[in-house]
Backbone as JSON, one array per atom type, in Angstrom:
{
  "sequence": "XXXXXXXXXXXXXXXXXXXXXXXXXXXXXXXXXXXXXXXXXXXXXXXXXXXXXXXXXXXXXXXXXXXXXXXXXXXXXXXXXXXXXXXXXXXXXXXXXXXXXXXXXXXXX",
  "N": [[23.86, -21.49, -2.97], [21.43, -23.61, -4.4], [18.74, -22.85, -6.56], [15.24, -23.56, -6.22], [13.34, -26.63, -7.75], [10.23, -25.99, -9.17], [8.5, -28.37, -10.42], [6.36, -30.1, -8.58], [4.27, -32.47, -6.87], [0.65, -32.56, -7.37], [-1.52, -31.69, -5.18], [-3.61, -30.54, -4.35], [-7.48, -30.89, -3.75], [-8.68, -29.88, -7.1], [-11.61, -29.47, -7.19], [-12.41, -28.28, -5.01], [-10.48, -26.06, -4.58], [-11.4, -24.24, -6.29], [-12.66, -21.95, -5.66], [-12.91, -21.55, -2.93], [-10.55, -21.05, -1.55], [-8.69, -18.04, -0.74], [-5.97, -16.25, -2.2], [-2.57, -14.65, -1.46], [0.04, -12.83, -1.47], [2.83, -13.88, 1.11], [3.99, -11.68, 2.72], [5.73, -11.21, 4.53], [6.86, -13.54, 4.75], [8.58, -13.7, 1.89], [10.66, -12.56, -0.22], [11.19, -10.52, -3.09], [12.08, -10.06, -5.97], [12.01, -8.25, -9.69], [14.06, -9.53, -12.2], [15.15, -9.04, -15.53], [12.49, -9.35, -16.24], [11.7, -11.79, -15.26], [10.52, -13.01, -12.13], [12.62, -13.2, -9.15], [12.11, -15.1, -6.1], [12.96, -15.36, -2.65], [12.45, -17.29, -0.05], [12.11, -16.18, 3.28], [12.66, -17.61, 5.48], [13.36, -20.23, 4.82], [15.5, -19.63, 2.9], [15.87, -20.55, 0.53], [15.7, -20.31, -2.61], [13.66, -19.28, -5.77], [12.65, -19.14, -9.65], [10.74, -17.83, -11.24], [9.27, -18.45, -14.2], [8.03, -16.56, -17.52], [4.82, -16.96, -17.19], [4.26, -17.16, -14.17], [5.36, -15.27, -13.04], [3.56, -13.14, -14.03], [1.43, -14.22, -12.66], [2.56, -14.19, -10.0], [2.86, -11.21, -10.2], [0.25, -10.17, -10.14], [-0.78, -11.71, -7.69], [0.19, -9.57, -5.75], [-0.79, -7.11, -5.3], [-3.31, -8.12, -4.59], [-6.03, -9.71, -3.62], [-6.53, -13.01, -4.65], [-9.05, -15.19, -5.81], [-8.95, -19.31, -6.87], [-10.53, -18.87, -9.86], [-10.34, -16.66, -10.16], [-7.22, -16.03, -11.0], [-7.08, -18.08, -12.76], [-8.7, -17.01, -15.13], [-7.45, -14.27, -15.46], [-4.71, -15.07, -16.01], [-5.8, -16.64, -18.7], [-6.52, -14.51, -19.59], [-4.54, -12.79, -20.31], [-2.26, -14.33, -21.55], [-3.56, -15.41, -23.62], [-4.7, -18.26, -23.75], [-6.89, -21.19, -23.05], [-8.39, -22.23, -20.44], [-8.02, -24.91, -20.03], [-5.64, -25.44, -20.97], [-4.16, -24.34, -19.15], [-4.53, -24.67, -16.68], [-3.67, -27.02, -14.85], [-0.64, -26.91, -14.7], [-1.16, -23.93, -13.11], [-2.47, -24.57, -10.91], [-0.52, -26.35, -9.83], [1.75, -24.73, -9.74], [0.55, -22.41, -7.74], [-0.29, -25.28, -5.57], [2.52, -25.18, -4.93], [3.54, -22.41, -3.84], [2.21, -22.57, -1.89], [2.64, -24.89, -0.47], [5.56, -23.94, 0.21], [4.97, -21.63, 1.78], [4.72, -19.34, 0.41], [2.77, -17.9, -0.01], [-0.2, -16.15, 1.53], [-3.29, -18.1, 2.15], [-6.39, -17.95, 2.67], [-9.41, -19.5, 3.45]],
  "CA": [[22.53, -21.96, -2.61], [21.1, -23.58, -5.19], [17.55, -22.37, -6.4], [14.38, -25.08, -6.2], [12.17, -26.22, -8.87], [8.66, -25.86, -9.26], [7.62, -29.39, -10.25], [5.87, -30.65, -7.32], [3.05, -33.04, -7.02], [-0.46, -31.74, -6.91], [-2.18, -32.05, -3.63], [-5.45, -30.05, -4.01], [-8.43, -30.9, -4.65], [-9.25, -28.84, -7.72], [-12.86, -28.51, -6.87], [-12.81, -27.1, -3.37], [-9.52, -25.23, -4.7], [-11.74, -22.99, -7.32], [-13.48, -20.58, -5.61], [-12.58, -21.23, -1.64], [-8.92, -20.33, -0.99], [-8.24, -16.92, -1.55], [-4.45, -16.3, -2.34], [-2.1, -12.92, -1.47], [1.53, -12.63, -1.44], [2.97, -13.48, 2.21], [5.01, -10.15, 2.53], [6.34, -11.86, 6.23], [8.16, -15.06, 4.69], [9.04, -13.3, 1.24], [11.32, -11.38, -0.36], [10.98, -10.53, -4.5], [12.54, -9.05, -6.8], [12.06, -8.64, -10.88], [15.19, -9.17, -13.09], [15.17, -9.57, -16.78], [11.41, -9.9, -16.9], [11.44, -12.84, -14.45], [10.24, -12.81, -10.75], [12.97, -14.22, -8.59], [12.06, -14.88, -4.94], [13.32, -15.63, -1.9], [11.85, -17.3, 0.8], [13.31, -15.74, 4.0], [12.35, -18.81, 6.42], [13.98, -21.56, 4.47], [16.54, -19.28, 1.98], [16.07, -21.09, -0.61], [15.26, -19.12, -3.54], [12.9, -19.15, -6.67], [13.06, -18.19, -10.38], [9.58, -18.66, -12.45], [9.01, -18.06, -15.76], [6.96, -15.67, -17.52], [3.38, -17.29, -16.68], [4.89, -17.19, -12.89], [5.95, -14.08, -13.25], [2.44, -12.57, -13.98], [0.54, -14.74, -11.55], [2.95, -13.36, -8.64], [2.6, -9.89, -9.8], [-1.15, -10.02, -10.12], [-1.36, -11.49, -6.35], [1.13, -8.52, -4.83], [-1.44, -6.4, -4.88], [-4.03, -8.77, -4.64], [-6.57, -11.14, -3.03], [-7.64, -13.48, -5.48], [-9.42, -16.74, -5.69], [-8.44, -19.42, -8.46], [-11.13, -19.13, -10.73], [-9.64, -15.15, -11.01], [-6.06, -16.15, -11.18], [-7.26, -18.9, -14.29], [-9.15, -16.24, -15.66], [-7.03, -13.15, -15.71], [-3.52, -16.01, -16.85], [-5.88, -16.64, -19.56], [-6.5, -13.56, -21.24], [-3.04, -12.34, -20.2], [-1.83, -15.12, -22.34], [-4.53, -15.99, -24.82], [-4.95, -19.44, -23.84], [-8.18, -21.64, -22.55], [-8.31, -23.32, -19.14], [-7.86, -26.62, -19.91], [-4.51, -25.46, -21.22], [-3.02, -24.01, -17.94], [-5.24, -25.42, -15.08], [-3.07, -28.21, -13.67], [-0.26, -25.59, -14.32], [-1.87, -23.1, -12.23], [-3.1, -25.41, -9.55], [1.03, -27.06, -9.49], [2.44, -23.29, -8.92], [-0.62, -21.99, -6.12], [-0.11, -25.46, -4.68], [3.37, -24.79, -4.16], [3.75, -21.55, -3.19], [1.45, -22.44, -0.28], [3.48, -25.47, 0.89], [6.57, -23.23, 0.72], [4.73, -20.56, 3.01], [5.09, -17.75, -0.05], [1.57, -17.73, -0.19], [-1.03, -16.53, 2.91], [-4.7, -19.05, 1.8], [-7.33, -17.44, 3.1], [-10.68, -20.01, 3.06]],
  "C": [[21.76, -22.17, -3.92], [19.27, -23.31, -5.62], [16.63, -24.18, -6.66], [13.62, -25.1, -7.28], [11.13, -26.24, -8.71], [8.03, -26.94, -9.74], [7.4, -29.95, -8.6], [4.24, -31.64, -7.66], [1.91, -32.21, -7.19], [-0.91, -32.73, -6.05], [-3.64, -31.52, -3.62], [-6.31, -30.49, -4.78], [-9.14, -29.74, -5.51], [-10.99, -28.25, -7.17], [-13.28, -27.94, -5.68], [-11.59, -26.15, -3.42], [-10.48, -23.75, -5.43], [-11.98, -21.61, -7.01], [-13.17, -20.47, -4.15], [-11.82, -20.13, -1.3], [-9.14, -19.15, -1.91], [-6.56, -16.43, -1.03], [-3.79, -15.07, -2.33], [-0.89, -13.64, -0.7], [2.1, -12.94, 0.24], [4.3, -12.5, 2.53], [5.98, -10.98, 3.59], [7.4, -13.01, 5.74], [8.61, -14.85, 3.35], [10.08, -12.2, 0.58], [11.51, -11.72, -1.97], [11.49, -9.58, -5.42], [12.67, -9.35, -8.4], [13.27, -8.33, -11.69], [15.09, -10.23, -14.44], [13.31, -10.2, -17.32], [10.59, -11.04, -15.65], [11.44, -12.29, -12.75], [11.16, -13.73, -9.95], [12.9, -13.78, -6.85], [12.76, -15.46, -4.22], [12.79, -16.23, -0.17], [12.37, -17.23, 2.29], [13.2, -16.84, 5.76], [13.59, -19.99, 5.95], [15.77, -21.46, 3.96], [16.65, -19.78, 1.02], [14.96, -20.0, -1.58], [14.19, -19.25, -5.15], [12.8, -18.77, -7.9], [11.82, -18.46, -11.49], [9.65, -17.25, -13.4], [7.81, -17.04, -15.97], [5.68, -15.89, -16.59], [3.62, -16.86, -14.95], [4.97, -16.17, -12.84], [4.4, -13.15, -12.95], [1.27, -13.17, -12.48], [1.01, -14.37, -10.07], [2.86, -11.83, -8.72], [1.24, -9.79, -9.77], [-1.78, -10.27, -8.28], [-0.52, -10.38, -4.96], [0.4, -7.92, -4.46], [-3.04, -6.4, -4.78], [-4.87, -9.69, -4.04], [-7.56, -11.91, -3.91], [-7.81, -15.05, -5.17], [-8.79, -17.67, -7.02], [-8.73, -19.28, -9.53], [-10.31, -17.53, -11.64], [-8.83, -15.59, -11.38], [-6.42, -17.05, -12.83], [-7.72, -17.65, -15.34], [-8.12, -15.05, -16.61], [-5.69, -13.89, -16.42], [-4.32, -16.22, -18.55], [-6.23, -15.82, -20.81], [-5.21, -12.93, -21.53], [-2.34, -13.27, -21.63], [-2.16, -16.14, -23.62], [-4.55, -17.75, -25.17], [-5.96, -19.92, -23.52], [-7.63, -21.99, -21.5], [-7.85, -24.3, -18.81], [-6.61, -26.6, -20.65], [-3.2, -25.01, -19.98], [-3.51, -24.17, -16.72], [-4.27, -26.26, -14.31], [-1.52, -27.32, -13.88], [-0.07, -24.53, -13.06], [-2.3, -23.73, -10.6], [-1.46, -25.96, -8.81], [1.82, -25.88, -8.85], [1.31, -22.72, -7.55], [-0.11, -23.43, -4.6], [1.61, -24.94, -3.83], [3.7, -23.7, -3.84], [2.99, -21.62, -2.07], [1.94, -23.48, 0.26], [4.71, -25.03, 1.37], [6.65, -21.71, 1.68], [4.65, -18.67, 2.14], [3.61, -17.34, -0.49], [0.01, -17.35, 1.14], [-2.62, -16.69, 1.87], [-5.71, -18.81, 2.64], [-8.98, -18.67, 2.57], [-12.11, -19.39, 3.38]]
}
C-alpha cells in the first residue's frame, strides 16, 4: 500500500480559514504513530497511510492534544521553527487543507 503525498491544491479561502475553523486530531478515522522523529499516520477509513516531515510532524503533535485555530497553528510553527508567516502560510494552509479532505482532521467553525 503505497503511502500518499501531501501536495494537494489549496481550496480554502485563507481569510475565513484564519480564525474560524478550529482544528483537533480525528481520533475516530486515525491511527498515528512517531518513528524516527516523523509522524506516520494512517487513515483507518481509506488505509492509505501518511508520512510528513518535520514541520508536519509538529503541527500534528501540537493538534493531539489540541483545539486550535490557524492563526495559533501559524503562530506556534513559527516560533517552533524560527520562521515568519509569509514563509510557511500557503504551507500550512496545503497540510490543514488536506488533512480535512482526508477526514484526519475534525473542523470545528
Amino acid at each position: 500500500m503505497p503511502g500518499k503525498s501531501l501536495r494537494v491544491k489549496i481550496k480554502s479561502d485563507t481569510g475565513k480559514m484564519e480564525n474560524k475553523k478550529k482544528y483537533s486530531i480525528n481520533n475516530e478515522n486515525s491511527s498515528w504513530k512517531e518513528v524516527d522523529g516523523e509522524i506516520v499516520i494512517i487513515n483507518l477509513e481509506t488505509t492509505h497511510y501518511y508520512s510528513l516531515n518535520k514541520t508536519g510532524t509538529f503541527i500534528w503533535n501540537q493538534l493531539t492534544n489540541n483545539e486550535l485555530n490557524f492563526n495559533e497553528i501559524i503562530l506556534m510553527t513559527c516560533e517552533a521553527f524560527g520562521q515568519e508567516e509569509k514563509n510557511i502560510k500557503d504551507d500550512v494552509i496545503e497540510l490543514l487543507d488536506h488533512f480535512e479532505e482526508e477526514n484526519l482532521v475534525v473542523v470545528k467553525e
